[in-house]
C-alpha positions as CSV (number, residue, x, y, z in Angstrom):
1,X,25.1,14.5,3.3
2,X,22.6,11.7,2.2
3,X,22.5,10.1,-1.4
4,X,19.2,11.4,-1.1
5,X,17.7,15.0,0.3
6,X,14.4,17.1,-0.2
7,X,13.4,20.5,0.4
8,X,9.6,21.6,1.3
9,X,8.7,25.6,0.5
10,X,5.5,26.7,1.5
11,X,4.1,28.9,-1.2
12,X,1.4,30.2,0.9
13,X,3.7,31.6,3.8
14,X,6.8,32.1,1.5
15,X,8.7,30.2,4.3
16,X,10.2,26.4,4.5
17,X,7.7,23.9,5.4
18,X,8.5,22.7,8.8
19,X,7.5,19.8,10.2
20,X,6.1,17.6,7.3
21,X,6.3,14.5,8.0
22,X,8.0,12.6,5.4
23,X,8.7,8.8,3.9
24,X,11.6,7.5,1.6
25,X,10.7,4.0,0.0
26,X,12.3,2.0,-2.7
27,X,10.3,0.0,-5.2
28,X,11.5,-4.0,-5.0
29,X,9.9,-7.0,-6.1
30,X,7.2,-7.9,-3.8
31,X,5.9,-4.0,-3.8
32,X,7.0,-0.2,-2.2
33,X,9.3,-0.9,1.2
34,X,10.4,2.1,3.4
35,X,13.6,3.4,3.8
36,X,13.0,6.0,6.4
37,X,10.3,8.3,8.1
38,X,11.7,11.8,8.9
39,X,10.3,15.1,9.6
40,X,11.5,17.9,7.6
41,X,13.5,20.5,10.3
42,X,13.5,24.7,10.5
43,X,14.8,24.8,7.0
44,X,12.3,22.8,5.4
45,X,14.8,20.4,4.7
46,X,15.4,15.9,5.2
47,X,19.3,15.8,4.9
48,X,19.7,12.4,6.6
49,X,17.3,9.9,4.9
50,X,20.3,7.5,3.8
51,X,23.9,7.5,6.3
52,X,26.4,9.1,5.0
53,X,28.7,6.8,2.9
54,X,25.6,4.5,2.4
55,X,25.5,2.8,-1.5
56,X,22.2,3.9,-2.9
57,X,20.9,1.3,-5.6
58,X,19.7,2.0,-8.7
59,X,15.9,2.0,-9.1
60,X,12.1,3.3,-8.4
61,X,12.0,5.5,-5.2
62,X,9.2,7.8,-4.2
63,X,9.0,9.9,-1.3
64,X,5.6,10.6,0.5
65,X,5.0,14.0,1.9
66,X,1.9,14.3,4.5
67,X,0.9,18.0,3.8
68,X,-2.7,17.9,4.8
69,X,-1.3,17.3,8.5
70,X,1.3,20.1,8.1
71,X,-1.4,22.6,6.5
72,X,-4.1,20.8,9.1
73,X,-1.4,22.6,11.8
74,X,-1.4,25.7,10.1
75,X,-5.2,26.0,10.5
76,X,-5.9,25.5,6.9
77,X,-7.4,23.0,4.7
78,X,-5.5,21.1,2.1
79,X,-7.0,20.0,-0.9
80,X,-4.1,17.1,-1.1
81,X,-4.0,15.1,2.0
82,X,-0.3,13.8,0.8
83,X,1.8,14.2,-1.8
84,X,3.7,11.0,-3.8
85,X,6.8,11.8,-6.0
86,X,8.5,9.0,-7.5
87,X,11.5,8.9,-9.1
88,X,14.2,7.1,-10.6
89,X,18.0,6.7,-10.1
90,X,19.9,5.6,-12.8
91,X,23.3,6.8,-11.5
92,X,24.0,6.4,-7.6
93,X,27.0,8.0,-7.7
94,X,25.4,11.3,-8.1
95,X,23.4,13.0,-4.9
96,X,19.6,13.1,-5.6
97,X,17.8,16.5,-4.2
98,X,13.7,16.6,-4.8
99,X,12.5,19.7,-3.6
100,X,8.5,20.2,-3.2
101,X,6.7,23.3,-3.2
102,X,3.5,23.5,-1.7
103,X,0.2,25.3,-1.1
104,X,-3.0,24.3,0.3
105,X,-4.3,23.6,-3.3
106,X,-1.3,22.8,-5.4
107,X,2.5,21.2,-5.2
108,X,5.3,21.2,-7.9
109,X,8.5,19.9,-8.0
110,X,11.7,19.2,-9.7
111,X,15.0,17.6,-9.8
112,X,17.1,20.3,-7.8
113,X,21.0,20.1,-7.3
């Protein structure tokens, strides 16, 4: 499993979000640089942003969710054309799950396990 994973629930259908398209970045000097583009799958779920085995450093990270395309496909209009969540790791040792709930109107999320 990667260092890093997320989870997308749609709160509108009560079902995983699939299909959101979905970038990892880290923060370094010179600005934001990408770490991957992945799509979330059935489940609602990225579990393969970072290789297995792969060190994760320390730092700003923020993952970019594109949820006025995904809510676009579901014939519905999205009040948030994307959604930014950054957050830090202090310890890379530890497996880092951010899980996003969505509706066309609002998002949430949390450190999950």
């Amino acid at each position: 499993m990667s260092a890093i994973t997320t989870h997308v629930l749609d709160l509108k259908s009560g079902l995983p979000a699939r299909a959101v398209a979905v970038r990892l970045e880290i923060h370094r000097e010179r600005g934001w640089t990408a770490l991957g583009d992945r799509v979330t799958d059935d489940d609602g779920r990225v579990r393969d942003f970072i290789a297995p085995g792969t060190r994760v450093d320390p730092g700003l990270y923020r993952l970019t969710f594109r949820t006025g395309e995904y809510f676009r496909a579901q014939g519905a209009a999205a009040f948030h054309p994307e959604v930014a969540v950054t957050f830090e790791i202090a310890d890379a040792s530890r497996h880092h799950h951010v899980p996003l709930l969505i509706s066309p109107f609002g998002y949430t999320t949390y450190r999950g396990s």
